[in-house]
N, C-alpha and C positions, 0 to 999 in steps of 0.2 A: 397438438401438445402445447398447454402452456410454454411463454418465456418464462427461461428461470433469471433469477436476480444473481448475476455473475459477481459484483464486487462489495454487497453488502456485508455478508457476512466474514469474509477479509481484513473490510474496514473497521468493523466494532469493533474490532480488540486494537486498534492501536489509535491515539489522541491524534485527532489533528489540530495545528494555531497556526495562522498567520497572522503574524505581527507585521507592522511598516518597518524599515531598519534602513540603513545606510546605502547607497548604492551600488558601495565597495563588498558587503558583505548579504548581498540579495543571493537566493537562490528561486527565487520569483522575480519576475519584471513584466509591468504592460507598458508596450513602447506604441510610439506614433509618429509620426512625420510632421517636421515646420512645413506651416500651411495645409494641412490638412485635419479638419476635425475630425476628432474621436480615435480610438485605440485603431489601432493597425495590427498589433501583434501580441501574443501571451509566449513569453519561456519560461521553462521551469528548467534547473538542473540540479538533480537532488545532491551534488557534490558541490555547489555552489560555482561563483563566476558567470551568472545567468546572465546580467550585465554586459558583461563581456562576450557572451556567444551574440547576444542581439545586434550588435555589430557596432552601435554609435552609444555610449553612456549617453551622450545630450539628448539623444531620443527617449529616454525616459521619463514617462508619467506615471510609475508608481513602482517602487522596490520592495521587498516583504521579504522577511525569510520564514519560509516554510519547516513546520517539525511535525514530522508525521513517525513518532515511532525508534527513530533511529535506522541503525543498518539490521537490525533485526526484522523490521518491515521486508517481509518478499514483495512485497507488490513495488517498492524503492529500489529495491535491489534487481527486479524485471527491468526496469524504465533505462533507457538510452540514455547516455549522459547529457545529451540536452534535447530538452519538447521543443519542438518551437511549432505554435497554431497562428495560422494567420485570422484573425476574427470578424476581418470586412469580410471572408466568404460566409459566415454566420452568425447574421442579425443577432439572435439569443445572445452569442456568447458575445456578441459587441456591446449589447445594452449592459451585460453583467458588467463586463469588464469598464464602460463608464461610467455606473455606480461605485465601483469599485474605485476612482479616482476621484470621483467627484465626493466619496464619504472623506476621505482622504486629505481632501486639502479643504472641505468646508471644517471638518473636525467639532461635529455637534455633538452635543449631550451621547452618549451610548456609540460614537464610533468605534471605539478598538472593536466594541463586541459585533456590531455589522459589520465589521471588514473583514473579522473572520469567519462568519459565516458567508458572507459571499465569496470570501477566497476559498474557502470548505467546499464551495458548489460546483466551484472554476474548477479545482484542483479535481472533482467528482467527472467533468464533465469533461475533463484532456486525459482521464485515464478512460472513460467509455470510447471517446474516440481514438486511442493508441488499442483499444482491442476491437472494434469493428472496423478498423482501417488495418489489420492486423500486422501489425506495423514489427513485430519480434517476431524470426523465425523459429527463435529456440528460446524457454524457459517458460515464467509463469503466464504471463500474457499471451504467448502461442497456446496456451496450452487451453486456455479462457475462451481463446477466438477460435476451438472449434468447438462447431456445436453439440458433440460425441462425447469427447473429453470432458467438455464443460461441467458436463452433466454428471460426471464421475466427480469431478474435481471441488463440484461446490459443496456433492454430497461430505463432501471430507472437512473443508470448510465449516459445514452446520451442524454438522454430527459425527469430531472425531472421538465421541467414546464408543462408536455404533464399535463391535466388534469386525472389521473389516479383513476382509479376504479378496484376492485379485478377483474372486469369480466371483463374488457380490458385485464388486467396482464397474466389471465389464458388465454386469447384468444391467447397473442403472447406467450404463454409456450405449446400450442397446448395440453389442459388439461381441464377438468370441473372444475367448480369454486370450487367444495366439494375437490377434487382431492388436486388442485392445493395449496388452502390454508393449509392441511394439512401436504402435502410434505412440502410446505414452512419453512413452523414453524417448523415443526422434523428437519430442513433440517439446516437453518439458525439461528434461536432461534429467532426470533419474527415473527408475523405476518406482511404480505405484505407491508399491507398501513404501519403501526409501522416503518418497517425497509424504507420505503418510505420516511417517515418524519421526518428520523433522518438522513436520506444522505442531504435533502430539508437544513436541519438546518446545516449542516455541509458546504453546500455550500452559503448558503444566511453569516453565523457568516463570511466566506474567504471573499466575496464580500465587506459586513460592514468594514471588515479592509483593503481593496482596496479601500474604499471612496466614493463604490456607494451611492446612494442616496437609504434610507430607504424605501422610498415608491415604487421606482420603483425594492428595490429585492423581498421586501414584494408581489407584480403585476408577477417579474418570478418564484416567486416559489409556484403559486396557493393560497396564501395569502388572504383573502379578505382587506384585510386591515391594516396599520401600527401599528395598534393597538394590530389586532391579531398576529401578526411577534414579535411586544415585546415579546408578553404574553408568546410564545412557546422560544424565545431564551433566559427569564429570567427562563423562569421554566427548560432549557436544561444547561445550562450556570450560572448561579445566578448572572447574569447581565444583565442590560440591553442596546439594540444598540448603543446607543449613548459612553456608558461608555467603549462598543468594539473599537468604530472607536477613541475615545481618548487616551486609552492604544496603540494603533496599532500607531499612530502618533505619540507617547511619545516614544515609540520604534526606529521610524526612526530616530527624533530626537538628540536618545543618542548618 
């Protein structure tokens, strides 16, 4: 059986940038040791004070703060409050991350825009290894790092307007539905459809602030109706669509 692509379709719907910024206010840091070249270590903490976990500020060779999304981001809100990858065990991620300092403090023509794509690569590649080191017992990344679930999970991911049923779900996890739901839930912390209709609503609330029309996100995301699309993003959100796509215009605005 083919690999399937665990965290692509996750990442599409939410921006990522890393900017350089202060070292006070990083929630990215590549640190290194006096007298030793090149990066020794990468932390991320998506609550920020990365800095501060790394253990010595003066060991710092490059601060960034990371915006992936917000706290609406599950794959942020999966993540330990602080990474921390050592990069001497992995050449790759060593060279990335001394590009990543050396764009940085040469500062040529087009840097802001290389440093977020190589911080885009880093931040790609400390979340493939916090799910093949399966590093969360419980929620979205346990749930990633098996290869049962996975397979239920991305489908939701890629295709939450498919009309979905637990027994479709178990179908593409290659599992009984008794199995399946149970793994789930240990697995993720909610049940199927649950965590179904809370990615639905995470992606219908993005849509409302992109300007779609109400009725027709309320038609992609298995809705019957406008009515019932309110009822689920005032009881997830304590607002209702319209007062989304207002704030969200009030936004560009500023």
């Amino acid at each position: 059986m083919a690999k399937i692509d665990r965290l692509s379709a996750l990442m599409s719907r939410f921006k990522l940038s890393v900017s350089p910024c202060e070292v006070g206010q990083a929630n990215f840091v590549v640190s290194g040791q006096s007298g030793t070249p090149g990066p020794e270590a990468i932390w991320f903490s998506p609550a920020g004070h990365a800095a501060a976990a790394s253990g010595d500020p003066a060991a710092v060779l490059l601060s960034a703060h990371v915006d992936w999304g917000g706290p609406e981001n599950p794959l942020l809100a999966a993540l330990p409050p602080v990474i921390s990858y050592p990069v001497r065990q992995d050449p790759e991620m060593q060279a990335l991350a001394q590009l990543l300092v050396t764009e940085k403090q040469v500062a040529r023509c087009g840097s802001a825009s290389v440093l977020n794509r190589l911080g885009e690569v880093l931040i790609v590649r400390l979340m493939r290894a916090q799910i093949e080191a399966g590093a969360m017992q419980r929620g979205l990344l346990a749930g990633l790092a098996d290869t049962r679930l996975s397979r239920a999970m991305v489908a939701i991911h890629e295709r939450p307007g498919d009309p979905w049923r637990v027994e479709t779900l178990a179908v593409e996890a290659g599992m009984s539905v008794s199995r399946f739901s149970e793994l789930f839930r240990n697995a993720v912390g909610d049940p199927p459809l649950a965590y179904l209709r809370k990615w639905r609503l995470i992606l219908a609330k993005q849509d409302i602030e992109r300007g779609d029309r109400i009725q027709r996100v309320a038609s992609r995301y298995c809705y019957g109706s406008t009515e019932a699309l309110s009822r689920a993003i005032s009881g997830a959100y304590g607002t209702s669509p319209l007062q989304i796509r207002k704030a969200a215009l009030n936004r560009k605005a500023a």
